[in-house]
C-alpha positions as a LaTeX table, in Angstrom:
\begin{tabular}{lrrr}
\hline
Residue & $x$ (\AA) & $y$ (\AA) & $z$ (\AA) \\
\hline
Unk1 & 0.00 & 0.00 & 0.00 \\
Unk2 & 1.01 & 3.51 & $-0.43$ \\
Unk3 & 2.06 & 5.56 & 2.35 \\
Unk4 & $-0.01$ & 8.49 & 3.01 \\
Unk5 & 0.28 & 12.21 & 1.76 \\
Unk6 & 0.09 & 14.95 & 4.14 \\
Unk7 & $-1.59$ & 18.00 & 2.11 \\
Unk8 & 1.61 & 19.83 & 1.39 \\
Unk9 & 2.98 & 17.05 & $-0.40$ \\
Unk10 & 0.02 & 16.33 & $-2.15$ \\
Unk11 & $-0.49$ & 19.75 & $-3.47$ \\
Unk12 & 3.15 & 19.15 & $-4.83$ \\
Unk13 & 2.01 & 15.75 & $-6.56$ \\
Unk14 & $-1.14$ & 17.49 & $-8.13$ \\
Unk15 & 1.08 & 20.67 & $-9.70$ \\
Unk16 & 3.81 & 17.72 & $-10.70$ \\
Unk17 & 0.59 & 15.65 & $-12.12$ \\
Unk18 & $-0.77$ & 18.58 & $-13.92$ \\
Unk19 & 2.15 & 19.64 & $-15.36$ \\
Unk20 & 2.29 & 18.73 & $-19.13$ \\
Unk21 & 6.21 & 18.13 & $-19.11$ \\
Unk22 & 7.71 & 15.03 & $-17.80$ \\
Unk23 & 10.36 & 16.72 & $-15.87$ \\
Unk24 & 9.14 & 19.31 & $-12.87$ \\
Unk25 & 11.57 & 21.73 & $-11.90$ \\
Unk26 & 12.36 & 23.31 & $-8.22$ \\
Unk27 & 11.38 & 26.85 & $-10.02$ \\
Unk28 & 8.27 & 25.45 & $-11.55$ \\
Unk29 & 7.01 & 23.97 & $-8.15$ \\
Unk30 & 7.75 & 27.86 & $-6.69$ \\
Unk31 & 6.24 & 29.69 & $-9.42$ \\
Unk32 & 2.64 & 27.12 & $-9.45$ \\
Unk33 & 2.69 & 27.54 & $-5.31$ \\
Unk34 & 2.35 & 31.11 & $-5.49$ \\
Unk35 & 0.06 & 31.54 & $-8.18$ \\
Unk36 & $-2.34$ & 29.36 & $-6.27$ \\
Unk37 & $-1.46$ & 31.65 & $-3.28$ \\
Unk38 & 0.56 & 28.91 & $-1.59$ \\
Unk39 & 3.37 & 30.23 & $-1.60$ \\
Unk40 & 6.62 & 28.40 & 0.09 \\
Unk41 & 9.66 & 28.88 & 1.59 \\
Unk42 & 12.54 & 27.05 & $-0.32$ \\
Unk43 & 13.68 & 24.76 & 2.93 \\
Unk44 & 9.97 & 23.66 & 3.27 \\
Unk45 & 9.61 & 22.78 & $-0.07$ \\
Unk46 & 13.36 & 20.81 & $-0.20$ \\
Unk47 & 12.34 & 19.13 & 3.04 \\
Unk48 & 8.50 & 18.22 & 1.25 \\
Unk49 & 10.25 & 16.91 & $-1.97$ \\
Unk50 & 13.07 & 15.11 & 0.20 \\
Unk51 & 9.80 & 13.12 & 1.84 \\
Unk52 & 8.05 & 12.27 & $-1.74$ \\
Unk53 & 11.16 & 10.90 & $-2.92$ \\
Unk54 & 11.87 & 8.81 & $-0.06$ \\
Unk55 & 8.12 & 7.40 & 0.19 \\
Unk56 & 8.45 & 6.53 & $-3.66$ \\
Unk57 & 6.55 & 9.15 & $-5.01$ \\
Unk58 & 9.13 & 10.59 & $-7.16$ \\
Unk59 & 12.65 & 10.29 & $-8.93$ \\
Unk60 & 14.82 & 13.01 & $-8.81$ \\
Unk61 & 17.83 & 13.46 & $-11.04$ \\
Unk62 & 20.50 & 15.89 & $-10.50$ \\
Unk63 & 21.47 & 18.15 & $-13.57$ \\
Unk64 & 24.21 & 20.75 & $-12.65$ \\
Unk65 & 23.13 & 22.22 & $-9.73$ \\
Unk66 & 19.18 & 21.66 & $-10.23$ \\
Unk67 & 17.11 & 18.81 & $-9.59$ \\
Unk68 & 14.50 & 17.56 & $-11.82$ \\
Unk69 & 11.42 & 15.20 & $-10.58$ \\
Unk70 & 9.47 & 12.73 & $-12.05$ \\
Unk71 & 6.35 & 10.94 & $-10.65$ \\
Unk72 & 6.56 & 7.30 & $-9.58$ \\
Unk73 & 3.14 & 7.07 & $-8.77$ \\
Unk74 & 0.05 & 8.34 & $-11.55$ \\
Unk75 & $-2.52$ & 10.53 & $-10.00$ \\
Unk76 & $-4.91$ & 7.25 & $-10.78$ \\
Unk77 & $-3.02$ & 4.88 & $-9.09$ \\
Unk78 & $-2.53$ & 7.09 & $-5.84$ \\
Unk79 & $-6.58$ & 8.00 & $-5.83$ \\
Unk80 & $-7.21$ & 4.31 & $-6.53$ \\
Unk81 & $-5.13$ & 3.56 & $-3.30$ \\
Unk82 & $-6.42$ & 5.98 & $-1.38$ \\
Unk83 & $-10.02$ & 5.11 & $-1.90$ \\
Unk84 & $-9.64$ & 1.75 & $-1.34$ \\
Unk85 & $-7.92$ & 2.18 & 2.36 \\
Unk86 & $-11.03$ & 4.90 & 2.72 \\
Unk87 & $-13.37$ & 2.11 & 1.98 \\
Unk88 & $-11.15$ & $-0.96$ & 4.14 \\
Unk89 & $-11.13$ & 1.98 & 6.70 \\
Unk90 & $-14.81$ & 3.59 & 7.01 \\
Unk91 & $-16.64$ & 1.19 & 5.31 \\
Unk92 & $-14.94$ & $-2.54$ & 6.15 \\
Unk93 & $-14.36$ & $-3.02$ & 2.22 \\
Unk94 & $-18.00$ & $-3.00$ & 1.57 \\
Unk95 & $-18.22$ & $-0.32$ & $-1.83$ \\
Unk96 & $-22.36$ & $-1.07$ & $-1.79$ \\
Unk97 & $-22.07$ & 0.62 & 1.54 \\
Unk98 & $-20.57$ & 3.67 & 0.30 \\
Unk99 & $-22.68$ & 4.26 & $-2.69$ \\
Unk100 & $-25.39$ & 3.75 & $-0.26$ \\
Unk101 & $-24.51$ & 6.05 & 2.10 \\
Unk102 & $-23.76$ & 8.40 & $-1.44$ \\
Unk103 & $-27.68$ & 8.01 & $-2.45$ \\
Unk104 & $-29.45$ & 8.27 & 0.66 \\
Unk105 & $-27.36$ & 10.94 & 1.66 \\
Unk106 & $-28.25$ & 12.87 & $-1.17$ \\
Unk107 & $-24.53$ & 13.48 & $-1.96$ \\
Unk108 & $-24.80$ & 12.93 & $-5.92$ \\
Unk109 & $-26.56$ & 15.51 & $-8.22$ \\
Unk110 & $-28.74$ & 14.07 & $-10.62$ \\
Unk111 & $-26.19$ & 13.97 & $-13.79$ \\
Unk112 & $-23.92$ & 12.02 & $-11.51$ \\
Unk113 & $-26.57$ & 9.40 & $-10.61$ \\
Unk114 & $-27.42$ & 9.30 & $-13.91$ \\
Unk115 & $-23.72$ & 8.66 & $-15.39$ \\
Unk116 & $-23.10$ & 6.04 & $-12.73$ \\
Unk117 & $-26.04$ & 4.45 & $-13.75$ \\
Unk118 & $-24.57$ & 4.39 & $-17.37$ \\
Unk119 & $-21.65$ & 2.90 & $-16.04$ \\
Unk120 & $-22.96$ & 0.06 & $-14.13$ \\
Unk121 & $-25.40$ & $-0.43$ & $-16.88$ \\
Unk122 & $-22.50$ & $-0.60$ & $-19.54$ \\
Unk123 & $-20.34$ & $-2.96$ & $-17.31$ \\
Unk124 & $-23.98$ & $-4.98$ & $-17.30$ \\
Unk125 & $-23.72$ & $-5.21$ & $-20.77$ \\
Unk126 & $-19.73$ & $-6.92$ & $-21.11$ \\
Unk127 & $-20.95$ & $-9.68$ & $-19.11$ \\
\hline
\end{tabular}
């Protein structure tokens, strides 16, 4: 299983996600921080990418006196993870209990009921 993501480092994995280059530089990670007005102190940041390298998040290769970091992990894999250990965790691995609690809750609009209703009904159909 994947180790967990506090919410600075995941707000460094979605900017490194998002970003359409395979490499992510140190600048690039500033520069995205602050125009989402999260801007970071260069230590913090060092010591946050230090962490996602060391819980296998990324690679980092050293070019000159820069680093450059690629992801380890896809942004699918780590929600896929993640929701499973929700549902282990909150729901003991039963998914019928979360869409339940999804429905009678009243948690999905209409056009998302409606889509996974497509998708069940289209998985329906394969079998």
């Amino acid at each position: 299983m994947l180790q967990k993501l506090s919410d600075a480092e995941l707000e460094i994995m979605k900017i490194i996600w998002e970003n359409p280059e395979e490499t992510t530089l140190f600048s690039y990670l500033m520069e995205e921080l602050a125009v989402q007005g999260k801007p970071c102190q260069k230590n913090t940041l060092i010591v946050l990418l230090s962490r996602l390298v060391s819980k296998g998040y990324l690679g980092a290769t050293k070019i000159g006196r820069r680093n450059e970091y690629v992801p380890l992990i896809s942004e699918t894999a780590y929600q896929t993870g993640q929701t499973r250990h929700f549902i282990d965790k909150i729901y003991e691995g039963n998914v019928k209990g979360l869409v339940t609690n999804l429905i009678a809750g009243d948690l999905l609009t209409a056009e998302e009921y409606d889509e996974l209703r497509a998708l069940l009904d289209a998985g329906k159909k394969k079998d």
